[in-house]
KENU-97475 format. One record per residue (C-alpha): x negated, y negated, z negated; residue in three letters; chain. Coordinates in steps of 0.001 Angstrom, whole numbers, always signed. Example, Ala and Ser with C-alpha at 12.3 -4.5 7.8 and 13.67 -1.06 7.14 Angstrom:
// KENU-97475
        u        v        w  res  chain
   -12300    +4500    -7800  ALA      A
   -13670    +1060    -7140  SER      A
This chain:
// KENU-97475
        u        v        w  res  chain
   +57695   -59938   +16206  UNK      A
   +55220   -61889   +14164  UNK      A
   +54760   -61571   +10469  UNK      A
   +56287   -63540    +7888  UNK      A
   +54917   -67403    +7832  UNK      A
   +52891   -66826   +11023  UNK      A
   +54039   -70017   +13309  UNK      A
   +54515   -68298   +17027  UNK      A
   +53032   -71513   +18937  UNK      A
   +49877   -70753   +16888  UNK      A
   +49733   -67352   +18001  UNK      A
   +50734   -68313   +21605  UNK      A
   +47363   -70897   +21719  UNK      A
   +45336   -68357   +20436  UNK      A
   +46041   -65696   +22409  UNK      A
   +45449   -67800   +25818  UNK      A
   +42346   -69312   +24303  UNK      A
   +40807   -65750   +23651  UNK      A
   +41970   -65020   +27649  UNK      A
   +40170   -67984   +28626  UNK      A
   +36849   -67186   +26946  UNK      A
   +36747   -63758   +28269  UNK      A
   +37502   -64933   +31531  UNK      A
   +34737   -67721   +31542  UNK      A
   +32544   -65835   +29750  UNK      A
   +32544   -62897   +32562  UNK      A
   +31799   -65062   +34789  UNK      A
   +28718   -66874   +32985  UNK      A
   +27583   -63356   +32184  UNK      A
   +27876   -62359   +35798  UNK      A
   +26234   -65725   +36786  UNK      A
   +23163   -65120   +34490  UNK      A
   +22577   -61711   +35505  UNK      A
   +22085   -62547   +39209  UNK      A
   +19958   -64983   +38358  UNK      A
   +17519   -63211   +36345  UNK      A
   +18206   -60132   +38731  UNK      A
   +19667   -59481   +42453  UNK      A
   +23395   -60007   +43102  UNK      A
   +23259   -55592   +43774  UNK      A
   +21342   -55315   +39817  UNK      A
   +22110   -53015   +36938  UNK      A
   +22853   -55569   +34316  UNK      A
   +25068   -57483   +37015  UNK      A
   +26847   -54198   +38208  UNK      A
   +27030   -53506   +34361  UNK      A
   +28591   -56735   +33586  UNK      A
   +31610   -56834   +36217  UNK      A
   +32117   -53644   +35519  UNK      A
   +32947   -54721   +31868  UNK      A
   +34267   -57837   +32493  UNK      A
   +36582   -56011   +35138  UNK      A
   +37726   -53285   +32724  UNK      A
   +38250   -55792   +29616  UNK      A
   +40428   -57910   +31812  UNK      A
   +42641   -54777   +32801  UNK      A
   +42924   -53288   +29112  UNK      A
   +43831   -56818   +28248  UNK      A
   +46931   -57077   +30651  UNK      A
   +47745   -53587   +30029  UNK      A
   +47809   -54023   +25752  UNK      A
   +49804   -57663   +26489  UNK      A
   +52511   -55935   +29080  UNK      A
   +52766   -53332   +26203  UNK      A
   +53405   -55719   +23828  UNK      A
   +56022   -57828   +26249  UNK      A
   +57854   -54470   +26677  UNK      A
   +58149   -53923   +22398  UNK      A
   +58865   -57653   +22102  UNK      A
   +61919   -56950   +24593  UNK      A
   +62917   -53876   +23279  UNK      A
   +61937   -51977   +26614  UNK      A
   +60407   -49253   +24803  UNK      A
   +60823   -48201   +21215  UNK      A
   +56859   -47569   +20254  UNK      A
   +53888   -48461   +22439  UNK      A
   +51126   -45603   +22245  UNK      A
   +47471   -47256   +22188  UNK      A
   +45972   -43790   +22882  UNK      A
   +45854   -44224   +26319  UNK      A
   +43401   -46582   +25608  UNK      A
   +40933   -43468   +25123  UNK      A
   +42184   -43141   +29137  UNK      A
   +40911   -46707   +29838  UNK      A
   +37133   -45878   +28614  UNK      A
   +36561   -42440   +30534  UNK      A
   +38059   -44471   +33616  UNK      A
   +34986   -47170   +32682  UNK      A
   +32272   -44432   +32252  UNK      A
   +33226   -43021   +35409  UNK      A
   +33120   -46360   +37394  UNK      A
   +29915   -47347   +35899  UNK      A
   +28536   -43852   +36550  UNK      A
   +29845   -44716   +40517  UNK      A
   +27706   -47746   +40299  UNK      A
   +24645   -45786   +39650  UNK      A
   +24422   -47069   +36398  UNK      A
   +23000   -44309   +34711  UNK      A
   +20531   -43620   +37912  UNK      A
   +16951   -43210   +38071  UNK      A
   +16312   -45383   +40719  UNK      A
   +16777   -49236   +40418  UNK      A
């Protein structure tokens, strides 16, 4: 439910706008780092790895809200967010992020 004056198909165009910016944006940021780098570099590993993780905490904080706009659960907890960024650190840590060797 939206505050008080807030016109829902505003909200609506918003919302898919900011989706298709992060989407696009990914991808140019992907794009740019294997050019300046190799398709197998750090700051193109770094950058799906991001883009990938954004993209899931997205979906998972708009299915949350979808189940609170339904009434499908009572409260949605955001702490499990804290979840979502030890799951990132540990895939960015499998992509030898944090490595010595390039």
């Amino acid at each position: 439910m939206l505050a008080a004056g807030v016109p829902e198909g505003r909200v609506t165009r918003f919302t898919v706008v900011a989706l298709l910016l992060i989407f696009f944006g990914g991808a140019v940021a992907v794009a740019i780092a294997r050019f300046f780098g190799t398709s197998g570099s750090r700051a193109s590993i770094l950058v799906t790895v991001v883009a990938q993780w954004l993209g899931a905490y997205v979906l998972w904080t708009f299915a949350g809200g979808l189940l609170l706009y339904y009434e499908v659960v009572a409260r949605y907890d955001g702490t499990l967010f804290g979840g979502q960024l030890v799951w990132l650190a540990i895939v960015l840590v499998q992509n030898g992020l944090f490595s010595g060797s390039k």
